[in-house]
N, C-alpha and C positions, 0 to 999 in steps of 0.2 A: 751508339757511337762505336763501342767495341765490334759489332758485327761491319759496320762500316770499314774502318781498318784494318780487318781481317780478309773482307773481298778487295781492298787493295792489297794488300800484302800478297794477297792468293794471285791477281791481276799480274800482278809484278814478276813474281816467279813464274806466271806461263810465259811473258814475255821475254821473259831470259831465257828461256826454253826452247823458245821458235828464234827467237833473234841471234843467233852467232857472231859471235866479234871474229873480226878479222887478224885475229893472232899473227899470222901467218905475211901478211902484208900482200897478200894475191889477191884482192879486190874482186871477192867472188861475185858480187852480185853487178858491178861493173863488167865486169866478164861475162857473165850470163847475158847480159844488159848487148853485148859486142857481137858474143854468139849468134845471138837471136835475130839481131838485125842482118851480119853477111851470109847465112844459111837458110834465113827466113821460116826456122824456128821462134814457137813461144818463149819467153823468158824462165820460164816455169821449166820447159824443156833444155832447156842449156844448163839449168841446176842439176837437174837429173843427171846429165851428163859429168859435170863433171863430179857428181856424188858418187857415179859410179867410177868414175877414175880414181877417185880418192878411195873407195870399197877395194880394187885390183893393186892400189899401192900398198896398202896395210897387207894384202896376201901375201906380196912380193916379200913383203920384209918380213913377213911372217916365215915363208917359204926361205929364206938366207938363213936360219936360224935352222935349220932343221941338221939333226946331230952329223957331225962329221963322216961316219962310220956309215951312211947312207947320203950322202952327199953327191955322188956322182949317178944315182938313178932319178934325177930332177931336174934333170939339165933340160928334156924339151918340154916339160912344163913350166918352167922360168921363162922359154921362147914365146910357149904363146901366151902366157901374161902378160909378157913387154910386148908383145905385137898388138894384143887388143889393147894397151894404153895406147901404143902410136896409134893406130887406129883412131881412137878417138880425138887425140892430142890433130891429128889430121882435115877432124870436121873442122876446126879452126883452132890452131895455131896459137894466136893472141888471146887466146880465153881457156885453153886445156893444155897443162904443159907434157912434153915429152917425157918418156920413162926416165928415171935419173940414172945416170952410170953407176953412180957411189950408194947404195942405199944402207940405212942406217940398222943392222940388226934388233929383229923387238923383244922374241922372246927366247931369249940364249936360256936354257937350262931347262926346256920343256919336253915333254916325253914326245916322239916321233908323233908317235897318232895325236895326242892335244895338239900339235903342229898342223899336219895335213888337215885333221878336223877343221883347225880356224882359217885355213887355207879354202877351205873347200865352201863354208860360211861365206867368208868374203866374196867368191866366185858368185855363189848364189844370190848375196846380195846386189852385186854389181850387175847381175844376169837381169833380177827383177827389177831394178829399176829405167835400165835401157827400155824392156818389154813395156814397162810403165809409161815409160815416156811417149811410146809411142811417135816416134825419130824415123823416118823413111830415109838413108841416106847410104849410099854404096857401105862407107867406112864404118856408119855404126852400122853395119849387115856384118860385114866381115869382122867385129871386135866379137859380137853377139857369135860369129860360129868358132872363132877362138877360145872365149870362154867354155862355149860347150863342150871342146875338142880338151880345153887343161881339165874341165870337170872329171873326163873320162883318164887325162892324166894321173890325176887325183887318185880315180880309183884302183888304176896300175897298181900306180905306186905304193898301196896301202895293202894291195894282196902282194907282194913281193915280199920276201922275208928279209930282214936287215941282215946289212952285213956284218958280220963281226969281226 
């Protein structure tokens, strides 16, 4: 009886794990569900998508936090962030939303490089799951050479010496 309740218990917590609630009230999986049918994508592949939208948002606001004093050598890698969200926001519209104007600062008080570091993270993750998806479509081509183009931003940026 005890090992019975235990594989559910265990049951339970994967499924909290793989299942996501929709916090947010964006109806990700209706979305996916929207994508897949006007693009004629898998369902599966319109997750991806916008998992990786969601991976380039957290950079974003990763990358707005980055200390004052070097602030102004990030500006065209802010660009092609928000271009490869449009980008994707682009394969459809009603299921990936546009870059937001206002973005929320995440990690204020963090050293430059922990900054670019999770910057550069997020790139990579958003990079590999496009590649994942395996997505043929003009827009995700050009988000996919965007990211490549802010990864080498990234690197810039991290041999330049701060300003003080």
């Amino acid at each position: 009886m005890k090992r019975l309740k235990l594989n559910c218990l265990i049951a339970y917590v994967l499924v909290g794990l793989f299942v996501v609630p929709d916090v947010n009230g964006r109806g990700a999986v209706t979305q996916a569900a929207k994508l897949a049918s006007k693009v004629g994508i898998t369902g599966q592949q319109a997750a991806a998508l916008r998992l990786a939208w969601d991976n380039l948002l957290r950079g974003y606001e990763d990358l707005l936090s980055t200390p004052p004093d070097v602030r102004g050598d990030t500006s065209t890698l802010e660009g092609h962030i928000k271009a490869a969200m449009n980008q994707l926001h682009a394969v459809d519209p009603s299921a990936i939303p546009v870059a937001p104007a206002s973005i929320p600062v995440q990690d204020k008080g963090r050293t430059r490089q922990f900054i670019l570091d999770a910057v550069r993270g997020h790139l990579q993750k958003a990079k590999n799951v496009i590649e994942g998806a395996k997505v043929s479509h003009p827009d995700v081509q050009q988000a996919l050479g965007n990211i490549t183009v802010a990864e080498g931003d990234v690197t810039e940026i991290q041999a330049t010496p701060a300003k003080k």
